[in-house]
N, C-alpha and C positions, 0 to 999 in steps of 0.2 A: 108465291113466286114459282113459275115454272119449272126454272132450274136449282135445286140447292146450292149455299154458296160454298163452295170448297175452302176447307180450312187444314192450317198446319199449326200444331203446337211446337210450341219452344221448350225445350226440356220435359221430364216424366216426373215433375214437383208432386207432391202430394194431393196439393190442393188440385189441384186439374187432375188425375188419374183416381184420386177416389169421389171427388165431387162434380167440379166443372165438366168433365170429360162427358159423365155418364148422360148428365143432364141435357148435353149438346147430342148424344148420338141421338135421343127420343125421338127426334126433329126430324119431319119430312121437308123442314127446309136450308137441314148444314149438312153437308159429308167432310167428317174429317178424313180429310186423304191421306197424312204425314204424320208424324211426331217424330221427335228429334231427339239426341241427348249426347251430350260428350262422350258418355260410352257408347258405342253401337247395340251392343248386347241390351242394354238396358232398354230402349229403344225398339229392339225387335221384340222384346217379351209382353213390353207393355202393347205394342203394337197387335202382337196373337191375341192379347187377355181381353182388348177392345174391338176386337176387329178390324182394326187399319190396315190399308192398303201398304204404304211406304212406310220404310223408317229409317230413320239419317245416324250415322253418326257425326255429323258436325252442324252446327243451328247454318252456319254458312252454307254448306249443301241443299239444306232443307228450302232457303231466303232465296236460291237459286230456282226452284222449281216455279216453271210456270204454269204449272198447271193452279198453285195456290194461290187464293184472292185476299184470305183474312189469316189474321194470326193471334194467335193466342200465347201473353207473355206470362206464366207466374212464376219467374224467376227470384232468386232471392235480389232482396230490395235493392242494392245496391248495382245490379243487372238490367236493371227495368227502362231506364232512360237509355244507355247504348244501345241494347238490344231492339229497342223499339225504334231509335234512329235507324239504325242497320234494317232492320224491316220496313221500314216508309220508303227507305235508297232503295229498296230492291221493288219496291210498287204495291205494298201487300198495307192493308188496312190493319189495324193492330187495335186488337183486345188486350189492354195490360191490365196485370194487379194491380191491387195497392199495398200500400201508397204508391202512387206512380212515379214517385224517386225519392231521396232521402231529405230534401232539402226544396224549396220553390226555385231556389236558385238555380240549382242543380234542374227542377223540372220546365224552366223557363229556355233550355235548351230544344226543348219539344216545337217550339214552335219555327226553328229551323227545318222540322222535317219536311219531305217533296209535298209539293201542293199536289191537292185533290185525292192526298189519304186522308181517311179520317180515324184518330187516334182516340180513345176513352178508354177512363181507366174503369175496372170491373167492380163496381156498384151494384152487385148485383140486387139489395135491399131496393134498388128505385123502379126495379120492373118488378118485382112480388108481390102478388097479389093482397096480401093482407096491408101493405104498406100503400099500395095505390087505394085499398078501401078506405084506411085508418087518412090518408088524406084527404080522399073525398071527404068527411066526415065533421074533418079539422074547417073543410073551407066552406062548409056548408054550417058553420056552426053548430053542432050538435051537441056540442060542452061547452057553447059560450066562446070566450076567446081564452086560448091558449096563453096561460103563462109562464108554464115551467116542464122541463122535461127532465127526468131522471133517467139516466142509461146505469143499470151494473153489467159488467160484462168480464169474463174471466174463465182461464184454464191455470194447469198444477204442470208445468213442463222445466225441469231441471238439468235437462241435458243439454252439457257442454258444446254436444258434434252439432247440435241444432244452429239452423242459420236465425231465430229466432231469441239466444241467448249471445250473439257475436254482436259486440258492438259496435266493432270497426265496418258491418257492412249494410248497419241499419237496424237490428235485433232491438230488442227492447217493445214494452208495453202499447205505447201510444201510439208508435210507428203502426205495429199489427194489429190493434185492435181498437186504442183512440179513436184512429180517423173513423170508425162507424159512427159511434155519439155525437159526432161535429156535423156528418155528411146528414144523418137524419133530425137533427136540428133545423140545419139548415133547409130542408125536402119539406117537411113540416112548419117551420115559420115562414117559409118563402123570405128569406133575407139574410143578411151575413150580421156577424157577430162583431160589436164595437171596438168590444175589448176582451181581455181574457184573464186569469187568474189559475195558477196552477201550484200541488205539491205533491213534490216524487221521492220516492224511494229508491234507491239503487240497489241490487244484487253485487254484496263486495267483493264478488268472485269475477263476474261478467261483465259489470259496470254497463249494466244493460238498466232502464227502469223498468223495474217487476213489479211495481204499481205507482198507478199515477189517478190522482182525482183533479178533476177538473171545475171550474165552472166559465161560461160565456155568455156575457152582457148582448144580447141582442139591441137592446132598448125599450121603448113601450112597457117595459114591466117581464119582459119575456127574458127568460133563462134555460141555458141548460147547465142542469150537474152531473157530473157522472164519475165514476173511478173503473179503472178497466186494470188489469193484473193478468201477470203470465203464469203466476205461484200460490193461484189460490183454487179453492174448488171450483168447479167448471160450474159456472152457472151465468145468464143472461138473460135481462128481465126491460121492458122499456113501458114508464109510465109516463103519458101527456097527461097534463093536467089542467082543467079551465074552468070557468067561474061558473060554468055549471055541469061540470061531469068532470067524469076524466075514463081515458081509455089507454089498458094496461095490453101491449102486445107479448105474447106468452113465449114463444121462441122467435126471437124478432131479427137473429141475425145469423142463426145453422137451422132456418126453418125446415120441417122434414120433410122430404122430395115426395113419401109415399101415404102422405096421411093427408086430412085438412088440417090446416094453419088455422089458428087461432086468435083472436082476441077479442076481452072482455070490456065492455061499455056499460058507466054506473053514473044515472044522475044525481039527484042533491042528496038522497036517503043512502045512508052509509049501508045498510043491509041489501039493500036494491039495486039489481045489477042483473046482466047476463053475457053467458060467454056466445060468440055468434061463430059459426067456425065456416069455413070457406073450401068451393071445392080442392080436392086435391092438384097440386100443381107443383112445377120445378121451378123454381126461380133462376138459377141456371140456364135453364134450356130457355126460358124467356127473355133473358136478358139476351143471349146469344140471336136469337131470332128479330130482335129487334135492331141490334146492330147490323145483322144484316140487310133489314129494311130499310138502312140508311143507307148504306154502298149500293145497293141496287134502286137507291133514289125512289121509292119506297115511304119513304116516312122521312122527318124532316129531322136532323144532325139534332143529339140529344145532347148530354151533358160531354164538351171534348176537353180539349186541352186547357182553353182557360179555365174551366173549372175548376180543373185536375188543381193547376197552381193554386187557384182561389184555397183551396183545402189543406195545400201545400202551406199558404202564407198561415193561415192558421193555426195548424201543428207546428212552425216556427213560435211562433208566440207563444203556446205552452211552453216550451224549451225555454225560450227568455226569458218565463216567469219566474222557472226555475232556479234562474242564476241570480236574475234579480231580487224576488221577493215581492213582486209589484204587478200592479194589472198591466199588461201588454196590450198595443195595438196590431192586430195584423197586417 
């Protein structure tokens, strides 16, 4: 693209100022022009530490700026649907977290926003390069056909201040970290899940789930299982698995911006294998650039809003497994 696309973030969240952020400035095709935050202060410092031009104290200030084209949401969860309304009303294309609301219901709101923004939520695993290989891979048959997938994935975080232990604004396991093992299920089978089956633990303090396992009936024989936890050692591992291999991706979802990403591919001989490692890349900065190819008409509208829901209705059905005991439909 000739001109990069101007963007403004929404708040100085962690996850965009130590991750997102960095990985968007590489780019000869984004300038972040803005960042925003309730505090102003907060706003200018992250602003000097990154080199941004502006910085807002109020997201409404910022939503005002015409000089910005895209926006970046990752507010805490329960934020993520107004704030992306409020940015579509204002003409600004929106990059949101996930989950991109609390509920499908709640995210079914999304498709009220102005016509001809285009809205996705931040998947970043679907532009990564290890994940577009490991799907080449899948659809080229290289392990036979896929029939099961295991995701673990999991951090040690106990604090209260965290929006991540609040249950009244979306905190909890599945919410922040479930929907990956649903969204790469679904990337890799190419299809949605029939049914569901879930059992959670609550944190008696937070009444947040601080661990939840899963599994989802795709059909054909195809499954995924996984268990994800906010209270257990940090670790994250994804094995596909098929009737004649299987391929284990090694950091499949905090892959490291400054190394090659990895993963290992093993056909029928349990000792025979090899790990294939990929050039170095930012999955970030990729995912960002690619959105932009889509507002600048550029490349063809990728995963938007219905999806977002599609993901949405899913992680409902864990939740009602919950209550019920019973396989759910999404």
């Amino acid at each position: 693209m000739k001109k990069p696309v101007k963007w403004g973030v929404i708040s100085t969240a962690n996850i965009g100022v130590a991750k997102v952020l960095p990985g968007m400035l590489k780019s000869k095709e984004i300038e972040i022009v803005a960042i925003s935050s309730r505090k102003k202060k907060s706003a200018e410092d992250w602003a000097a530490k990154l080199g941004i031009a502006k910085a807002y104290g109020s997201y409404e200030d910022m939503l005002a700026d015409p000089e910005i084209e895209a926006v970046y949401n990752p507010l805490p969860n329960h934020l993520h649907v107004p704030l992306t309304l409020a940015a579509a009303k204002a003409g600004k294309h929106v990059l949101c977290e996930k989950p991109i609301a609390i509920t499908a219901k709640e995210a079914q709101q999304l498709k009220r926003a102005r016509k001809g923004v285009f809205i996705a939520e931040a998947f970043m695993v679907r532009h990564a390069t290890q994940w577009i290989a490991v799907r080449d891979l899948v659809k080229k048959k290289k392990i036979g056909d896929v029939r099961a997938i295991q995701v673990m994935f999991s951090y040690f975080n106990k604090d209260p201040k965290n929006v991540r232990n609040m249950a009244d604004i979306g905190g909890g396991g599945l919410l922040d970290i479930g929907c990956y093992p649903i969204t790469v299920a679904r990337y890799i089978f190419d299809a949605e899940p029939k049914r569901v089956t879930a059992a959670f633990d609550r944190d008696p303090k937070f009444k947040t789930d601080r661990q939840a396992s899963g599994v989802a009936d795709f059909g054909e024989g195809r499954q995924l299982s996984f268990t994800v936890s906010t209270q257990l050692a940090p670790y994250q591992r994804v094995n596909i698995m098929g009737t004649k291999g299987r391929i284990e991706i090694e950091i499949p979802f905090n892959a490291p911006p400054d190394q090659p990403n990895r993963y290992f591919i093993q056909g029928m001989e349990m000792n025979e294998g090899q790990w294939v490692e990929l050039p170095v890349s930012d999955q970030y900065q990729l995912q960002a650039e690619a959105f932009g190819r889509v507002i600048r008409k550029k490349q063809k509208p990728f995963w938007g809003v219905e999806d977002a829901i599609q993901n949405m209705k899913i992680l409902d059905a864990f939740f009602r497994s919950e209550k019920s005991g019973k396989w759910e439909k999404p």
